[in-house]
PAVONU-203235 format. One record per atom (N, C-alpha, C): residue in one letter; atom name; y, z, x. Coordinates in Angstrom, 1 decimal, decimal comma. Each point is the difference from the previous one (the first is absolute). Last residue first. Layout:
BEGIN
A CA Y Z X
...
This chain:
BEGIN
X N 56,9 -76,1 5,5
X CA 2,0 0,5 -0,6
X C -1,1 -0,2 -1,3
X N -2,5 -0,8 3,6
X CA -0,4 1,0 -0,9
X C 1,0 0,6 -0,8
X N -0,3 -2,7 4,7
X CA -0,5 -0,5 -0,9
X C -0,1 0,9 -1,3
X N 2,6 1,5 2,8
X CA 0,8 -1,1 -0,5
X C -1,0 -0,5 -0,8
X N -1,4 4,1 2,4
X CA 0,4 0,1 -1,2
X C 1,3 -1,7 -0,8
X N -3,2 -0,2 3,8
X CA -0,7 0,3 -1,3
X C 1,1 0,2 -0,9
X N 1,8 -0,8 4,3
X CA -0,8 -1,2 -1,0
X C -0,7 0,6 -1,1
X N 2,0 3,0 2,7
X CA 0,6 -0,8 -0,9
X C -0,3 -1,1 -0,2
X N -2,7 2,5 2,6
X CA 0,2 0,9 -1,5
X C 1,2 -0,8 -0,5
X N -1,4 -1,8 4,0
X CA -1,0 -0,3 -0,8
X C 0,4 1,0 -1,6
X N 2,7 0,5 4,0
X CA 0,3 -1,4 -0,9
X C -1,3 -0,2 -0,7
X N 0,4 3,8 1,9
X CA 1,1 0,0 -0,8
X C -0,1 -1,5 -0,6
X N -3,1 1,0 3,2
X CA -0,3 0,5 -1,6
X C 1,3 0,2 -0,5
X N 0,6 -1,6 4,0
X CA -1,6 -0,9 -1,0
X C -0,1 0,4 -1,0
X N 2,9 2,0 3,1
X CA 0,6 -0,9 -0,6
X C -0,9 -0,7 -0,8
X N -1,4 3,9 2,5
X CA 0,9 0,0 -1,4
X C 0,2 -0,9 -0,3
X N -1,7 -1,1 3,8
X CA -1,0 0,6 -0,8
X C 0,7 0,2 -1,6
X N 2,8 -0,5 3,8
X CA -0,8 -1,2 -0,4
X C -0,9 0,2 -0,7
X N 1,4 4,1 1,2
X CA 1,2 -0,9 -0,3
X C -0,6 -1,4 -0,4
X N -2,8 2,6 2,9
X CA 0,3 0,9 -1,6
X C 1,2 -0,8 -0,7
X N -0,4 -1,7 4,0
X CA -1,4 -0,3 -0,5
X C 0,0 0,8 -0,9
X N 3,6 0,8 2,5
X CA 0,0 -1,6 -0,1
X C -1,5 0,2 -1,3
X N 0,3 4,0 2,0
X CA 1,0 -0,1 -0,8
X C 0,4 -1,4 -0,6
X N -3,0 0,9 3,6
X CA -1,1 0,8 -1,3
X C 1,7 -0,1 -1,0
X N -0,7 -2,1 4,8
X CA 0,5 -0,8 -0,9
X C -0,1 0,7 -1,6
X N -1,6 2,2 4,7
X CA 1,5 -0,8 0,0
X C 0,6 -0,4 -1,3
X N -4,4 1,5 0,0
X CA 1,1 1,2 -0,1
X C 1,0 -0,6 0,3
X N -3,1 -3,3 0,2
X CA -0,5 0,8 -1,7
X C 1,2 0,7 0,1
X N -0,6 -1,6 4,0
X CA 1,0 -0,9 -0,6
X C -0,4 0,7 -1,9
X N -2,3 2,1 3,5
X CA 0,9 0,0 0,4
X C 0,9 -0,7 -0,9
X N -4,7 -0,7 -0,6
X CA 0,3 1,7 -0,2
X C 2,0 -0,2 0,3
X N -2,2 -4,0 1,5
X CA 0,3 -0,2 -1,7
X C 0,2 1,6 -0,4
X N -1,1 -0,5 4,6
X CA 1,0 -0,5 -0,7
X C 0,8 0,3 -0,9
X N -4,4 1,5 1,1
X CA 1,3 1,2 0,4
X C 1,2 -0,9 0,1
X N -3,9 -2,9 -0,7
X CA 0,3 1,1 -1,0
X C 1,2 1,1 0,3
X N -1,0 -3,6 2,5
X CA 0,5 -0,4 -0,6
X C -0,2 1,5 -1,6
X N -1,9 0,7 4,1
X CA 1,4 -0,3 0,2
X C 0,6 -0,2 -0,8
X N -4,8 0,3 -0,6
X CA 0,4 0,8 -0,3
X C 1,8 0,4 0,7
X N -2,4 -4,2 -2,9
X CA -0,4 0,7 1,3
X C 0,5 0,8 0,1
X N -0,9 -1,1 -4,7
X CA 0,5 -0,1 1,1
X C -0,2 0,6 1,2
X N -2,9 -0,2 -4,1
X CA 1,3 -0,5 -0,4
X C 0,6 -0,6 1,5
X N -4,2 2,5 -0,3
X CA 0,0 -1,1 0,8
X C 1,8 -0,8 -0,8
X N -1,0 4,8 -1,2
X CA -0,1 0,0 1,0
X C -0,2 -1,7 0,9
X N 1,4 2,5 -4,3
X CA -0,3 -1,5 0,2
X C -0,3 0,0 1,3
X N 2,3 4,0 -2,3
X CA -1,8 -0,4 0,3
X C -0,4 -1,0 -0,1
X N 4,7 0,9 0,8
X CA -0,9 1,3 0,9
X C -1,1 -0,3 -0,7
X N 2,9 -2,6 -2,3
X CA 0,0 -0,8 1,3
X C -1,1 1,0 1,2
X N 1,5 1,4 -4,9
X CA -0,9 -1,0 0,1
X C -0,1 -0,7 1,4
X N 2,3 3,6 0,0
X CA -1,3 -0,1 -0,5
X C -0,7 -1,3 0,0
X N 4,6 -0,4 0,5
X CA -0,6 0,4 0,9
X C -1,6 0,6 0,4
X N 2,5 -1,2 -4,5
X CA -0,2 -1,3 1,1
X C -0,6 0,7 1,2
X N 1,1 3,4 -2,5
X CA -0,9 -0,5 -0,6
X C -0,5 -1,7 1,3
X N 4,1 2,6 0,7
X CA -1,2 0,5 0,4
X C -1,4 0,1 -0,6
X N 4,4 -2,4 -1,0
X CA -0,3 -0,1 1,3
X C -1,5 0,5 0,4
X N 1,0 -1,4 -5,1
X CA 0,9 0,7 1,0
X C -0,8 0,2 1,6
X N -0,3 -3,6 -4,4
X CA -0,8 0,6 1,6
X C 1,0 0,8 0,1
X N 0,6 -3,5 -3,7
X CA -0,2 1,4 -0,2
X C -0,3 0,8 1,1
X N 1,0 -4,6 0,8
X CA 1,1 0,6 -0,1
X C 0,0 1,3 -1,0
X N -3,0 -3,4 2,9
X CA -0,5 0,7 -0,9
X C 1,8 1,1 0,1
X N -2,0 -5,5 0,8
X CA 0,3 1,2 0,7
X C -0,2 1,0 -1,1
X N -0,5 -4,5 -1,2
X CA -0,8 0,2 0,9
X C 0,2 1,4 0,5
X N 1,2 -1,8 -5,1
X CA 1,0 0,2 1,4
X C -1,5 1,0 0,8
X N 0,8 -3,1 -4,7
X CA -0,6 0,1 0,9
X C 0,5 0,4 1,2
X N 1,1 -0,5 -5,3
X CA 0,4 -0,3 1,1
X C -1,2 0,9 1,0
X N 1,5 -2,6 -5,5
X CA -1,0 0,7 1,0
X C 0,1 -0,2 0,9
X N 3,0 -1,6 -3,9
X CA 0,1 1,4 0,2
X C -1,2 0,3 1,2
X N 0,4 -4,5 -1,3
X CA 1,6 0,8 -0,3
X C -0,3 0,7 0,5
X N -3,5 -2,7 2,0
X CA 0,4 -0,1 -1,2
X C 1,6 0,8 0,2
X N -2,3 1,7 4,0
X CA -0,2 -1,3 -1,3
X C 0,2 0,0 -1,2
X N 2,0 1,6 5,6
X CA -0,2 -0,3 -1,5
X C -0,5 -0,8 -0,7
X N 0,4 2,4 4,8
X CA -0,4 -0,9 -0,4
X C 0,2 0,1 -1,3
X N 0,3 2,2 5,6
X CA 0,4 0,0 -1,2
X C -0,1 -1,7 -1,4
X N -2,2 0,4 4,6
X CA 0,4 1,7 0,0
X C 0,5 -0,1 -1,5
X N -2,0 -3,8 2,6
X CA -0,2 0,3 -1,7
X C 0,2 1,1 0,1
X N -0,3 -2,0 4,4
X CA 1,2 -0,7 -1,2
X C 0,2 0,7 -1,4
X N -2,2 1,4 5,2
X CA -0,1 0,5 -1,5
X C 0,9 -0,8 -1,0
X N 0,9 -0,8 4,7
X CA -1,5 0,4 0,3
X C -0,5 0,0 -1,9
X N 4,9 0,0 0,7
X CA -0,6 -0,9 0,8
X C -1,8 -0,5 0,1
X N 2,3 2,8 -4,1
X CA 0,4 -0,1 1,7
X C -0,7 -1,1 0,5
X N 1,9 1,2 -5,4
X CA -0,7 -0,1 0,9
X C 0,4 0,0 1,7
X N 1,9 -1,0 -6,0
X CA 0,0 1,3 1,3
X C -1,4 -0,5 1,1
X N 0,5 -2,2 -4,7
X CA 1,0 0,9 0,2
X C 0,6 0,8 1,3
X N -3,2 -4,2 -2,7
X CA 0,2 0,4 0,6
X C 1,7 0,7 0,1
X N -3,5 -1,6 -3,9
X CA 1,6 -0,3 0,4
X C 0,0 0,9 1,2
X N -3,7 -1,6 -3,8
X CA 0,4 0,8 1,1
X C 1,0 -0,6 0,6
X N -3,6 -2,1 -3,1
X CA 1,7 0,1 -0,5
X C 0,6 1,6 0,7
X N -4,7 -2,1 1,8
X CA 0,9 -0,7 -0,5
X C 1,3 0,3 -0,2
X N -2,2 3,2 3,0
X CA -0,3 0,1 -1,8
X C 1,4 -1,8 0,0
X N -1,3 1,7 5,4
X CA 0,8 -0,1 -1,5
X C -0,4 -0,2 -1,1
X N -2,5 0,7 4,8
X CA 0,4 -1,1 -0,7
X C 0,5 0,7 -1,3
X N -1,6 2,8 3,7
X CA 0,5 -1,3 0,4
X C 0,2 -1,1 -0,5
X N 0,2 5,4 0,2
X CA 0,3 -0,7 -1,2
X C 0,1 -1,2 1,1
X N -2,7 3,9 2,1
X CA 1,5 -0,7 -0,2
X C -0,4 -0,8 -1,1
X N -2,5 4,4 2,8
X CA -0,4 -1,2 -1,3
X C 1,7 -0,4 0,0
X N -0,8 4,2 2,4
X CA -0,6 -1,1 0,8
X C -0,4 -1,2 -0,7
X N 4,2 4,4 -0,1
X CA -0,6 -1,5 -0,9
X C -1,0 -0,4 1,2
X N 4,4 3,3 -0,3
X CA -1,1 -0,2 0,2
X C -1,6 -0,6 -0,8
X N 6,4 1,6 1,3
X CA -1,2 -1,0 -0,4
X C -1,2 0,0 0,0
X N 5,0 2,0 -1,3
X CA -1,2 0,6 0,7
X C -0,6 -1,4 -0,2
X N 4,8 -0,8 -0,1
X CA -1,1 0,8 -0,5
X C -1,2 0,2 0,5
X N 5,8 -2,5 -0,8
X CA -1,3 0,3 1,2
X C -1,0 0,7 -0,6
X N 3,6 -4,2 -1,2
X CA -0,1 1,3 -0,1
X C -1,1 0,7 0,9
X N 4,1 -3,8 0,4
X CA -1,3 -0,1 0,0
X C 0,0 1,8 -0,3
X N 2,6 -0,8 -2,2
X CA -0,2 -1,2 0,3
X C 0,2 0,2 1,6
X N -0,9 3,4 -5,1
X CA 1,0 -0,2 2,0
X C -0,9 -1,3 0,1
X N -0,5 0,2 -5,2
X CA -0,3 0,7 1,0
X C 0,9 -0,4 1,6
X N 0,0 -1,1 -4,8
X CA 0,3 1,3 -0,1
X C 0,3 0,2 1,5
X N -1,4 -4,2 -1,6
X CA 1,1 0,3 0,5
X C 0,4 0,5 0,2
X N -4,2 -0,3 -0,8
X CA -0,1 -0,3 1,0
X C 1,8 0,2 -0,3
X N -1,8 0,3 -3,8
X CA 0,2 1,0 0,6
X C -0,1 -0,2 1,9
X N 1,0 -3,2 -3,8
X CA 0,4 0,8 -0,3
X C -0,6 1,8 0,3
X N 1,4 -5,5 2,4
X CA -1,2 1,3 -0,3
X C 0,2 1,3 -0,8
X N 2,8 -3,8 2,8
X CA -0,6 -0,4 -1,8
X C -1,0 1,0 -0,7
X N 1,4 0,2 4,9
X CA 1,3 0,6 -0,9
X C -0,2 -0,1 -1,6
X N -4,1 -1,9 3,2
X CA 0,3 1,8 -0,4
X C 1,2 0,1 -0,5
X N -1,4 -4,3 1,5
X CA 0,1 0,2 -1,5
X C 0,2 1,5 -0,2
X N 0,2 -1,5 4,5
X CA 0,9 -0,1 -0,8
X C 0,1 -0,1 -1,2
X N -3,4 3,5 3,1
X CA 0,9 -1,2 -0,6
X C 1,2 -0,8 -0,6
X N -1,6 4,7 3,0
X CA 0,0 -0,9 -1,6
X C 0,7 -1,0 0,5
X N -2,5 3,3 4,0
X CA 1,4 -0,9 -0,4
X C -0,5 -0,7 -1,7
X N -2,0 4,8 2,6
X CA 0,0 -1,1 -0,8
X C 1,5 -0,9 -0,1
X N -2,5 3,7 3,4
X CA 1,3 0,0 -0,5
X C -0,4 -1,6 -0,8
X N -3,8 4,5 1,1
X CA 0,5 -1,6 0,3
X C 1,6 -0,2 -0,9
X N -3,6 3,8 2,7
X CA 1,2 0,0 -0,9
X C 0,4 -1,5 0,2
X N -5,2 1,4 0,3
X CA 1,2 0,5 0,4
X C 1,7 -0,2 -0,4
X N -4,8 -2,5 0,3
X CA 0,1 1,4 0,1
X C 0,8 0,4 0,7
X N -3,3 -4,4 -1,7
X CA 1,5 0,5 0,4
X C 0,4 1,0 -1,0
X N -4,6 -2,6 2,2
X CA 0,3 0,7 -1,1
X C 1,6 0,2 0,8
X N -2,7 -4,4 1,0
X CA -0,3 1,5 0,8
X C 0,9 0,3 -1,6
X N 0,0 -4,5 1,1
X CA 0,2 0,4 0,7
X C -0,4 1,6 0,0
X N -1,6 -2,6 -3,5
X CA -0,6 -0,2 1,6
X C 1,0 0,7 1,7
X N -0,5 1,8 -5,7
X CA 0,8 -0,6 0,4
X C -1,0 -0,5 2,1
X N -1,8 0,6 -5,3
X CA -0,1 0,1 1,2
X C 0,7 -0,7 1,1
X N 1,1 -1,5 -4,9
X CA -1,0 0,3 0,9
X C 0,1 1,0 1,4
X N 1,5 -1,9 -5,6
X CA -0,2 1,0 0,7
X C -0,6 -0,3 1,0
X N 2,5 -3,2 -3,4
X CA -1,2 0,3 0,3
X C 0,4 1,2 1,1
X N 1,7 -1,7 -5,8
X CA 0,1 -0,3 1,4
X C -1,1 0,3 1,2
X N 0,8 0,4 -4,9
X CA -1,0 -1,4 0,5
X C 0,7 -0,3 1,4
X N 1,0 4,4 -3,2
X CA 0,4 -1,4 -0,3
X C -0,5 -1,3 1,0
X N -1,7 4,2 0,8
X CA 0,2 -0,1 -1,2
X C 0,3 -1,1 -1,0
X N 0,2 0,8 4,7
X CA -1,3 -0,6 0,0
X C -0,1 -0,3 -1,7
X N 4,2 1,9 1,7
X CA 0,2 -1,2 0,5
X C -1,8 -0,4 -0,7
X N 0,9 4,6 -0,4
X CA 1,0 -0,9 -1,0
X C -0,8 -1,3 0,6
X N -1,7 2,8 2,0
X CA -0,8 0,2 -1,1
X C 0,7 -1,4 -0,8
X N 2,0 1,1 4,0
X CA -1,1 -0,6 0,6
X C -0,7 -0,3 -1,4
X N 3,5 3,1 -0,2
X CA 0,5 -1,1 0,3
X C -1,2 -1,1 0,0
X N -1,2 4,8 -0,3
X CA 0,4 -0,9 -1,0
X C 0,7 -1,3 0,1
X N -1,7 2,6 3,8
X CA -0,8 -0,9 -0,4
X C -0,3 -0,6 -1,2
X N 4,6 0,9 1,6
X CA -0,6 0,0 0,8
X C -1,4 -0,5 -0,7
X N 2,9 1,0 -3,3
X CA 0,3 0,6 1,5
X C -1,0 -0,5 0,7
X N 2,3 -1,6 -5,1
X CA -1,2 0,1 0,5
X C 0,1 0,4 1,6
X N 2,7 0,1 -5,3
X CA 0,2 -0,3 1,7
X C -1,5 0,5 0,5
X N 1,9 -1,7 -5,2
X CA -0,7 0,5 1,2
X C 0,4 -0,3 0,9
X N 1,6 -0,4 -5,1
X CA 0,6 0,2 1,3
X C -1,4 0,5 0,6
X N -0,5 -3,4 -3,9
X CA -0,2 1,1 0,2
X C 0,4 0,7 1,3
X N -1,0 -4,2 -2,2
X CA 1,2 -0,3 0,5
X C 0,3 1,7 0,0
X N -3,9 -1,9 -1,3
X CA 0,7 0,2 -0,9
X C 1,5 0,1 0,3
X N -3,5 -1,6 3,0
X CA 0,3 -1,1 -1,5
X C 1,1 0,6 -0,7
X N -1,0 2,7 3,5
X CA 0,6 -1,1 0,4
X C 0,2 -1,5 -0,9
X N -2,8 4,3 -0,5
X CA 1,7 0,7 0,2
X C 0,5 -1,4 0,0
X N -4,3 -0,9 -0,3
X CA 0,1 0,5 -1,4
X C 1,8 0,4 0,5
X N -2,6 -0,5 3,9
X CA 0,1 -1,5 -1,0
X C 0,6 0,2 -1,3
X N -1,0 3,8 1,9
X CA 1,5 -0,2 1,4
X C -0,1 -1,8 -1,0
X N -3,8 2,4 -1,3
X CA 1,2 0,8 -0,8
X C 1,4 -1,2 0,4
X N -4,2 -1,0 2,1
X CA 0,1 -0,8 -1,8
X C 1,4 0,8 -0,5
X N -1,5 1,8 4,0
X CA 0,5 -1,5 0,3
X C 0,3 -0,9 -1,5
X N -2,5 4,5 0,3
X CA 2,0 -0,4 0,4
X C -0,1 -0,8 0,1
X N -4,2 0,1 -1,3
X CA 0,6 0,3 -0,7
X C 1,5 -0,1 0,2
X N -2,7 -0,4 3,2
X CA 0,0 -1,3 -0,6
X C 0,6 0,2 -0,9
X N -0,5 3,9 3,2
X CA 0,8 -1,2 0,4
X C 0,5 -0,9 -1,1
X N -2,7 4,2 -0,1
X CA 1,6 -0,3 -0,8
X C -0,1 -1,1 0,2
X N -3,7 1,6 2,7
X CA -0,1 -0,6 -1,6
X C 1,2 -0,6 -1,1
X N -1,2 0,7 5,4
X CA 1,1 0,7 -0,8
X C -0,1 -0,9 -1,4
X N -3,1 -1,1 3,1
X CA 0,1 1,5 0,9
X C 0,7 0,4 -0,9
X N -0,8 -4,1 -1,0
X CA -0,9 0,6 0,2
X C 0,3 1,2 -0,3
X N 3,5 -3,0 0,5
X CA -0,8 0,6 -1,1
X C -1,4 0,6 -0,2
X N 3,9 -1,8 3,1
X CA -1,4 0,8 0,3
X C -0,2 0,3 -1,5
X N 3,6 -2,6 1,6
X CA -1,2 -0,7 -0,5
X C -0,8 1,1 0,2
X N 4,0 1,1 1,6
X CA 0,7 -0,8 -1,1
X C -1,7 -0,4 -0,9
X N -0,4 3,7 3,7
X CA 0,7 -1,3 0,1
X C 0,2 -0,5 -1,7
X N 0,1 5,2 2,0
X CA -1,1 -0,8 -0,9
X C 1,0 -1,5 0,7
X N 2,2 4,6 0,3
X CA -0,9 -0,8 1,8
X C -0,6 -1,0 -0,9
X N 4,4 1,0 -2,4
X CA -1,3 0,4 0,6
X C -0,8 -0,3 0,7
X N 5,1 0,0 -3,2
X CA -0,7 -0,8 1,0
X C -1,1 0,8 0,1
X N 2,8 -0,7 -4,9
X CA -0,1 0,8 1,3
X C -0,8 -1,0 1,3
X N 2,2 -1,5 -4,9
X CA -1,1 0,0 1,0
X C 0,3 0,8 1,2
X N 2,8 0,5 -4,7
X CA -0,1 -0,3 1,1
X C -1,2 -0,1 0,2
X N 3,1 -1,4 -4,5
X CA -1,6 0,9 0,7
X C 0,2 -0,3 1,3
X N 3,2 0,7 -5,1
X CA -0,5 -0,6 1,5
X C -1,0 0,4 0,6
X N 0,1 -0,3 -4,7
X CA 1,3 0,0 0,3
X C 0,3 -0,2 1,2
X N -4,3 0,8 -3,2
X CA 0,7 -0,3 1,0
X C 1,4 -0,6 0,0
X N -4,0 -0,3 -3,3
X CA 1,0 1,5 -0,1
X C 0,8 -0,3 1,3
X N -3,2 -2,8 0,1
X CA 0,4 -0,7 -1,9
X C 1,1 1,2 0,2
X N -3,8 0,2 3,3
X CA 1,4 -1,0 0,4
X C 1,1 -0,2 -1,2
X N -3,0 4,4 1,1
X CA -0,1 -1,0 -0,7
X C 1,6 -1,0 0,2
X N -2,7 2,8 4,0
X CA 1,1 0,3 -1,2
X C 0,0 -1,1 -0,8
X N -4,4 2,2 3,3
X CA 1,2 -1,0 0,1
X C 0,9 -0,2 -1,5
X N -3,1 4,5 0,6
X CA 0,2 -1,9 -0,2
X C 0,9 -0,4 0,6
X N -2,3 3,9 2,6
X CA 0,9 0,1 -1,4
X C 0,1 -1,6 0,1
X N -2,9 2,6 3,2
X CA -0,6 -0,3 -1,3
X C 1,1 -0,3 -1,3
X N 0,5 0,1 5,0
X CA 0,2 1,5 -0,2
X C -0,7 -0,1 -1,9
X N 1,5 -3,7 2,2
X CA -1,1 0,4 1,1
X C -0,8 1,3 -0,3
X N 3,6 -2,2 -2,3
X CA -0,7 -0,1 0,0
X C -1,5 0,3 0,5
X N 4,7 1,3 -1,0
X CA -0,8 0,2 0,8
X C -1,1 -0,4 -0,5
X N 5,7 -0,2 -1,5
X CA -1,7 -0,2 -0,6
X C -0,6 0,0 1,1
X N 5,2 1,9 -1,5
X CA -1,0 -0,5 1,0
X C -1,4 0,4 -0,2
X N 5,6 -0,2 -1,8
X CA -1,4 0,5 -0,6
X C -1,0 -0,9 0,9
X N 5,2 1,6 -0,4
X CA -0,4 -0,6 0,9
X C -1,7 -0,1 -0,5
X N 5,1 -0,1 -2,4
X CA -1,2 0,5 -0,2
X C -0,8 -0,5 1,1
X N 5,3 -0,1 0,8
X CA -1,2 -1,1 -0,9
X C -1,1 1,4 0,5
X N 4,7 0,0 1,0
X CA -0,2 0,0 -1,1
X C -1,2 0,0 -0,8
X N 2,3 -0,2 4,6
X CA 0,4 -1,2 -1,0
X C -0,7 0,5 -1,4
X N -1,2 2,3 3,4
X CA 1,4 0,7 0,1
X C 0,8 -1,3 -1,0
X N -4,9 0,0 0,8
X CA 0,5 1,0 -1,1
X C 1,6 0,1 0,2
X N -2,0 -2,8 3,1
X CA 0,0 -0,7 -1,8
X C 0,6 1,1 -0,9
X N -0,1 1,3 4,6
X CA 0,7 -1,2 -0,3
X C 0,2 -0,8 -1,0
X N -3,6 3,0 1,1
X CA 1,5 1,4 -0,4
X C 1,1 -1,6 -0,3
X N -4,5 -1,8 1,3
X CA 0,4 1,5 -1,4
X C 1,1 0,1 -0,1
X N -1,0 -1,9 3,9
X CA 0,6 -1,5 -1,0
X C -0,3 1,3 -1,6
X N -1,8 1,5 4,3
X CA 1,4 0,5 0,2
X C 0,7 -0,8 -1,3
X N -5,4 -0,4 0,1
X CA 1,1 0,9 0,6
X C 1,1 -0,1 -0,3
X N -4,1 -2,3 -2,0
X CA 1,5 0,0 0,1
X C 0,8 0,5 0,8
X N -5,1 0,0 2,0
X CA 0,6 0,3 -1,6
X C 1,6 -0,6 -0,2
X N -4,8 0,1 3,2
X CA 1,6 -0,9 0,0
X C 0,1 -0,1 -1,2
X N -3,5 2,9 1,4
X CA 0,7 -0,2 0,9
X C 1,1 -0,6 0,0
X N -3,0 0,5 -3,0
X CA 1,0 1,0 -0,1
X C 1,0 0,1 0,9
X N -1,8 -4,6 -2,2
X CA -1,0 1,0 0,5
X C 1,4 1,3 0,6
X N 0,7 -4,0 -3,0
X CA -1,4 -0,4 0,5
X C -0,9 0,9 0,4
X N 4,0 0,2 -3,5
X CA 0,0 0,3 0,8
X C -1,2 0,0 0,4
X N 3,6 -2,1 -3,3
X CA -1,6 0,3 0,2
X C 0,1 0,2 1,9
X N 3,9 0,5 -4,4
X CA -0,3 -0,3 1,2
X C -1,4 0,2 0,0
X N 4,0 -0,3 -3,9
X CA -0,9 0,4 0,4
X C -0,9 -1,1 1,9
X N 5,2 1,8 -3,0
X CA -0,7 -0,9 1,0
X C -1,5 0,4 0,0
X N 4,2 0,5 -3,8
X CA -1,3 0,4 0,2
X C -0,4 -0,7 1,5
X N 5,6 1,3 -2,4
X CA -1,5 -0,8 -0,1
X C -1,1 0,2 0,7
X N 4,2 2,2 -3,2
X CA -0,9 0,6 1,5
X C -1,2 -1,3 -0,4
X N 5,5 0,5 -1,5
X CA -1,3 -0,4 -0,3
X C -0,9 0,2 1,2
């Protein structure tokens, strides 16, 4: 049986990448909405799973990005109905504000670059946090953090600095700060025109540890979307 993922993608710059071929090799129809680009957002009532992509927009701009308010009612609508979503980065941020948690402008500065997540000890109870390597690693980049939890949120994963790297609400909606669709040299774009992102040592760093670690970080990446495609299709026997 071939199931359906539909995805919203904010802007062209940070598409699904490499997490395509990962779904399709499981089987699933990959179908991606652009809004930006004049296409609807997907009807919640037809879905089967939905990702949140990430983007430079913050979680509240509705101004600037008219989708915003509308998703947020969808990712509310995924999470009553008990609907598989995973949310990336400034979908993660959508999830958490969605369900009544809060977004802010991180004070210590933006984080950029490859971060190793330790889970929880509710993560083995997690029907996709257990999929995953303990601690996992991934691209990072984010200057907005999740600093307060959706009431019925279940912490999963996090660092020192960032507690809310990984997160569940309700049954099926999950929240992961990093971006385990990035292949290397997209992340690295995005890091070559941020020009105030990082100083420029710390950049020819994070360049370095990208190529050191580009097999770890394709690997931990798979494992998200393997365990996010087996949660859909368990939810959906």
């Amino acid at each position: 049986m071939i199931h359906r993922i539909d995805v919203v993608e904010h802007e062209p710059g940070a598409p699904l990448g490499r997490m395509v071929h990962w779904f399709e090799d499981q089987n699933f129809d990959v179908v991606v909405h652009r809004p930006y680009a004049g296409d609807p957002l997907p009807d919640g009532e037809s879905l089967e799973a939905l990702i949140v992509l990430g983007g430079q927009p913050g979680a509240y701009d509705d101004e600037q990005v008219p989708w915003l308010p509308p998703l947020r009612e969808l990712i509310s609508e995924m999470v009553s109905r008990e609907t598989p979503l995973l949310g990336i980065c400034l979908g993660a941020q959508l999830l958490a504000v969605a369900a009544g948690g809060e977004v802010q402008r991180s004070p210590r500065g933006p984080e950029i670059g490859i971060v190793e997540v330790e889970l929880t000890d509710t993560a083995s109870d997690d029907a996709l946090a257990a999929q995953l390597p303990a601690p996992y690693q991934g691209f990072s980049y984010h200057y907005d953090e999740v600093t307060a939890l959706p009431p019925n949120a279940v912490r999963l994963g996090g660092t020192t600095e960032f507690p809310n790297q990984l997160f569940r609400v309700g049954s099926y909606a999950w929240g992961i700060q990093s971006h385990p669709e990035a292949v290397p040299e997209r992340f690295l774009s995005w890091m070559d025109r941020d020009v105030d992102g990082l100083p420029t040592e710390e950049r020819a760093r994070t360049r370095r540890k990208v190529t050191e670690l580009e097999e770890v970080l394709r690997s931990h990446g798979q494992a998200v979307a393997k365990a996010f495609g087996r949660v859909v299709k368990e939810a959906h026997r």
